[in-house]
C-alpha positions in Angstrom: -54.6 1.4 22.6 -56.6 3.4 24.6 -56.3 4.1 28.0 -60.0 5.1 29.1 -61.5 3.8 31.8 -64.4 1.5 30.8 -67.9 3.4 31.1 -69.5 1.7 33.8 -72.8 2.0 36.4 -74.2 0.5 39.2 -77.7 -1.1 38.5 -79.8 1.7 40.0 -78.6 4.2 37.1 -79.8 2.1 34.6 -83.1 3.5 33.4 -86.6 1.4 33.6 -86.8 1.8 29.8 -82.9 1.7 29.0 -81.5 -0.6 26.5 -80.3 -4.2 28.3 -78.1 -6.0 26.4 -77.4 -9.4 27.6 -74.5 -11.0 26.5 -75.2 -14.2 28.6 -75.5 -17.7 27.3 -79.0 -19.2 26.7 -79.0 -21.2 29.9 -78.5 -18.1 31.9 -81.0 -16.5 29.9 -83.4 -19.1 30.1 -83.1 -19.0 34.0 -84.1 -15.1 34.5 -83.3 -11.9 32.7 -84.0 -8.4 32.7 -87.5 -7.5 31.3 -87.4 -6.2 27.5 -83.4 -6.7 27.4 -81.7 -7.6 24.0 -79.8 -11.3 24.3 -77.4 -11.8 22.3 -74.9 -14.1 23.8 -71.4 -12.5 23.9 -70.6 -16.4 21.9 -72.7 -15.3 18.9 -71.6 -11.3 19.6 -69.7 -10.8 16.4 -72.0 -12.3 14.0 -75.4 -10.7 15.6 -73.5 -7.4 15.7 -76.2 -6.1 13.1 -78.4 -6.6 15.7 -76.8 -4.5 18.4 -76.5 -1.5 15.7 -79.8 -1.7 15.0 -81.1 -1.6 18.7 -79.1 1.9 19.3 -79.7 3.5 16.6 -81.0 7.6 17.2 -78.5 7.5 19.8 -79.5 5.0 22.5 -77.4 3.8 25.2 -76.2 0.2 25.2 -76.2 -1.4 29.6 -74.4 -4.4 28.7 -74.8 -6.9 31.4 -73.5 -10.6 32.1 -73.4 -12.5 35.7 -71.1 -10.4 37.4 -69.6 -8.1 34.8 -66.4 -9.6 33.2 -68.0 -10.7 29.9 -69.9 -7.6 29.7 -66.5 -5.5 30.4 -65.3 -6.8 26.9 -68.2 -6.5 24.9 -68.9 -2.7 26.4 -65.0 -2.4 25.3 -65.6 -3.8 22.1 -68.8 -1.4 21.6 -66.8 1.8 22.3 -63.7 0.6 20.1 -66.8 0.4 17.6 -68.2 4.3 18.4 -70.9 2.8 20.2 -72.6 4.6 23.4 -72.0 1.6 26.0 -71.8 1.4 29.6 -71.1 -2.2 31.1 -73.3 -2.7 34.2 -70.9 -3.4 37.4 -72.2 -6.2 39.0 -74.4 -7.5 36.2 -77.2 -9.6 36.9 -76.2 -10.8 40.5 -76.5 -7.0 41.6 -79.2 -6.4 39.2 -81.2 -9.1 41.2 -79.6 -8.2 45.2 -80.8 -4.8 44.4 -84.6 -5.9 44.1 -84.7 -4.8 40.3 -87.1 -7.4 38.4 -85.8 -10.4 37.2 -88.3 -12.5 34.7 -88.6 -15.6 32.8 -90.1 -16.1 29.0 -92.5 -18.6 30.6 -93.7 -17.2 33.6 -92.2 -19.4 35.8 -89.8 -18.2 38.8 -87.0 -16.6 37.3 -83.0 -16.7 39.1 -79.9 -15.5 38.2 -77.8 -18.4 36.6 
C-alpha cells in the first residue's frame, strides 16, 4: 500500500476555474454547492467513474470536496490509486463557505452548506 500523504489544499488554493468535484449526496447538493463543480455523489462514484475521466482529461486537476473532507479523503485516494491528478479539499464545503468563497443553488434560491 502506499504510504503518501493524501494531496490536499485549503480552499483558497483552489483556482476560480479549477475542477470541483463534489462527491456529496443530492440533498447536500441540492442545498448549495460550488458554482460549475462536477456532482457526482461518492454513492454513485464507481459507476459514474467515466464521468470523472472525462472531466480531467488534458491533464486537469480534480478538488474533490464533501462537507468537511472525510468522504472526499477516499475518493481523492481512490483517484490517485487510479493515476488521477487529485487533491481533496481540507475542510470541504463548511470551509469553502467560512472562507466567503460562493456557494449557489440550481434554482436561485439561497444556497447553505448541508
Amino acid at each position: 500500500m502506499n504510504s503518501a500523504p493524501l494531496p490536499a489544499v485549503d480552499v483558497a488554493a483552489v483556482p476560480s476555474d479549477g475542477l470541483v468535484l463534489d462527491v456529496r449526496e443530492d440533498d447536500e447538493w441540492a442545498a448549495g454547492h460550488v458554482e460549475g463543480a462536477l456532482h457526482v455523489p461518492m454513492s454513485d462514484f464507481v459507476a459514474r467513474f467515466g464521468e470523472v475521466t472525462e472531466a480531467v482529461a488534458g491533464g486537469r486537476t480534480a478538488y474533490v470536496m464533501c462537507r468537511v473532507g472525510g468522504r472526499s479523503a477516499q475518493v481523492t485516494q481512490y483517484l490517485v490509486q487510479q493515476g488521477i491528478d487529485a487533491v481533496n479539499v481540507e475542510g470541504g464545503m463548511l470551509a469553502w463557505d467560512g472562507a466567503g468563497r460562493p456557494v449557489v443553488t440550481d434554482n436561485g434560491g439561497p444556497a447553505f452548506v448541508l
